[in-house]
C-alpha positions as CSV (number, residue, x, y, z in Angstrom):
1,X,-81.2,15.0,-116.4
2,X,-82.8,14.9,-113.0
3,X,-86.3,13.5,-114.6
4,X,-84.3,10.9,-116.3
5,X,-82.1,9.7,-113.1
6,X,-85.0,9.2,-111.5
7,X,-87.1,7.3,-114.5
8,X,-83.7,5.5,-114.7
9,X,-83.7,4.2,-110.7
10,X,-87.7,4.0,-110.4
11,X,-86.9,1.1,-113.6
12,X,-84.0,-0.8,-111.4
13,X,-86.5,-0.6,-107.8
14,X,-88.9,-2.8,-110.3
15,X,-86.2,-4.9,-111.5
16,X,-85.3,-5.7,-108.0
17,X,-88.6,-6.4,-107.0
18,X,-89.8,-8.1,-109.9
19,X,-86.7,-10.5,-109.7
20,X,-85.2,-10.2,-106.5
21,X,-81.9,-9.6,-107.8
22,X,-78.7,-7.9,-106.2
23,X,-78.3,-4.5,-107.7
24,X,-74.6,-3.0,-106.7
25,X,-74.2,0.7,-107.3
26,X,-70.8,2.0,-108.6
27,X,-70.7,5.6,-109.0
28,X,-67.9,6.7,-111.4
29,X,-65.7,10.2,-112.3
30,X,-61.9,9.8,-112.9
31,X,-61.7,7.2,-110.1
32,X,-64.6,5.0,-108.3
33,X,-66.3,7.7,-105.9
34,X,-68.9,5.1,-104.6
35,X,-70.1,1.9,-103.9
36,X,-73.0,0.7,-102.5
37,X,-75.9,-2.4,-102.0
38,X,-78.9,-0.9,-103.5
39,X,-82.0,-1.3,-102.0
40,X,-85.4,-0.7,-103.5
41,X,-86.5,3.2,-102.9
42,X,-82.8,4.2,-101.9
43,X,-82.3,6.7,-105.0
44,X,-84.7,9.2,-103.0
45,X,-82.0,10.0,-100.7
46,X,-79.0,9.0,-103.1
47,X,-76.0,11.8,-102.4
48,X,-74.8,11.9,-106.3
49,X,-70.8,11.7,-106.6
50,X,-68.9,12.7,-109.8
51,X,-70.5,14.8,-112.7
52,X,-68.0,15.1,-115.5
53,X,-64.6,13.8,-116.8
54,X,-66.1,10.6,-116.2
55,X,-64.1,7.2,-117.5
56,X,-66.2,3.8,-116.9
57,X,-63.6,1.6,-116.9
58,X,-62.5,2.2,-113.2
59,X,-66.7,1.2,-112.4
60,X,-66.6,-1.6,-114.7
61,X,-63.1,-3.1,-114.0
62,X,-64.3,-2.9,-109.9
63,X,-67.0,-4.9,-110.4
64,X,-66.0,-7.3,-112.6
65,X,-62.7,-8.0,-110.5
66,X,-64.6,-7.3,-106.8
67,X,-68.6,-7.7,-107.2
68,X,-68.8,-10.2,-110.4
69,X,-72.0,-9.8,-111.4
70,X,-73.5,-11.6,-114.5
71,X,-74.1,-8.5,-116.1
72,X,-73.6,-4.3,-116.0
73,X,-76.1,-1.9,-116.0
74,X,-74.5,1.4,-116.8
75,X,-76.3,4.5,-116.9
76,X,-74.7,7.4,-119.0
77,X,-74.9,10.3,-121.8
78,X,-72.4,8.7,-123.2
79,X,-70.0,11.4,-123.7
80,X,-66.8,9.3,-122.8
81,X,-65.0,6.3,-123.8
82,X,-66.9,2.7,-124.2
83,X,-65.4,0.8,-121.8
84,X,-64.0,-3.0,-122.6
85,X,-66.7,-5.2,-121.0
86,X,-66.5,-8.7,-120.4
87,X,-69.8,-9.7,-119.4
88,X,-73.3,-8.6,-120.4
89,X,-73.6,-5.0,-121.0
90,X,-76.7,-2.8,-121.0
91,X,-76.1,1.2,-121.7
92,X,-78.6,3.3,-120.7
93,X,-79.0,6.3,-122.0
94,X,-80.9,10.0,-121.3
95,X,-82.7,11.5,-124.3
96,X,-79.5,14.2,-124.5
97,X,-76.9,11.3,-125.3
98,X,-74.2,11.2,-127.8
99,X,-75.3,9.5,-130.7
100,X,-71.6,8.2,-131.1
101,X,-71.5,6.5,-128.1
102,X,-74.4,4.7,-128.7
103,X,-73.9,3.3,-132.2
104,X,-70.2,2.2,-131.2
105,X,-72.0,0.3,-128.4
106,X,-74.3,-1.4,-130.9
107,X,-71.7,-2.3,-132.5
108,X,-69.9,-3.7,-130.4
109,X,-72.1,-4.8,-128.2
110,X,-75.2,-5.4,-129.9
111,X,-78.0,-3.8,-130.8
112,X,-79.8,-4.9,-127.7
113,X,-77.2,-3.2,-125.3
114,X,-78.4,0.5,-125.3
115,X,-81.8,1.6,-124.5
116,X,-83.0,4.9,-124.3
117,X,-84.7,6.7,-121.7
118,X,-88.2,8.4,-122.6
């Protein structure tokens, strides 16, 4: 999982560079544990909170109530509920994800809103 968090974060430095965009990072368990501005190259020294029982409804209800962002990035394996999103979605998922969670995504989301980490 460690090669794919950081083929995960080295993708969002280039999005931010590429398109000077505002990345936010929620970090998620039970409960929101985190939340941070992200800045380009910050991952290297990223103190990761959670790890298990995680629910991302309490990341994606804070930011679409506090940060309101046009869309959510969310990276996962997917072995926990789909959360009800409201705007854009994108799922990103490591190559030892659960296969439900990504087809109900599809579904509901379209079949443009998971991607899959190499």
């Amino acid at each position: 999982m460690e090669e794919e968090f950081n083929a995960f974060f080295s993708e969002i430095d280039e999005v931010t560079r590429v398109t000077d965009s505002r990345v936010w990072l929620v970090q998620v368990d039970e409960t929101v544990q985190s939340v941070m501005k992200y800045g380009k190259g910050m991952w290297r020294d990223l103190k990761l909170m959670g790890r298990g029982e995680t629910d991302l409804q309490p990341a994606v209800d804070y930011a679409q109530e506090k940060l309101r962002p046009e869309g959510l990035l969310l990276f996962t394996d997917g072995f926990t509920d789909l959360p009800t999103i409201s705007r854009r979605a994108l799922f990103v998922l490591p190559k030892s994800h659960n296969p439900e969670f990504a087809q109900e995504a599809k579904s509901i989301y379209g079949r443009s809103s998971v991607v899959f980490l190499k």
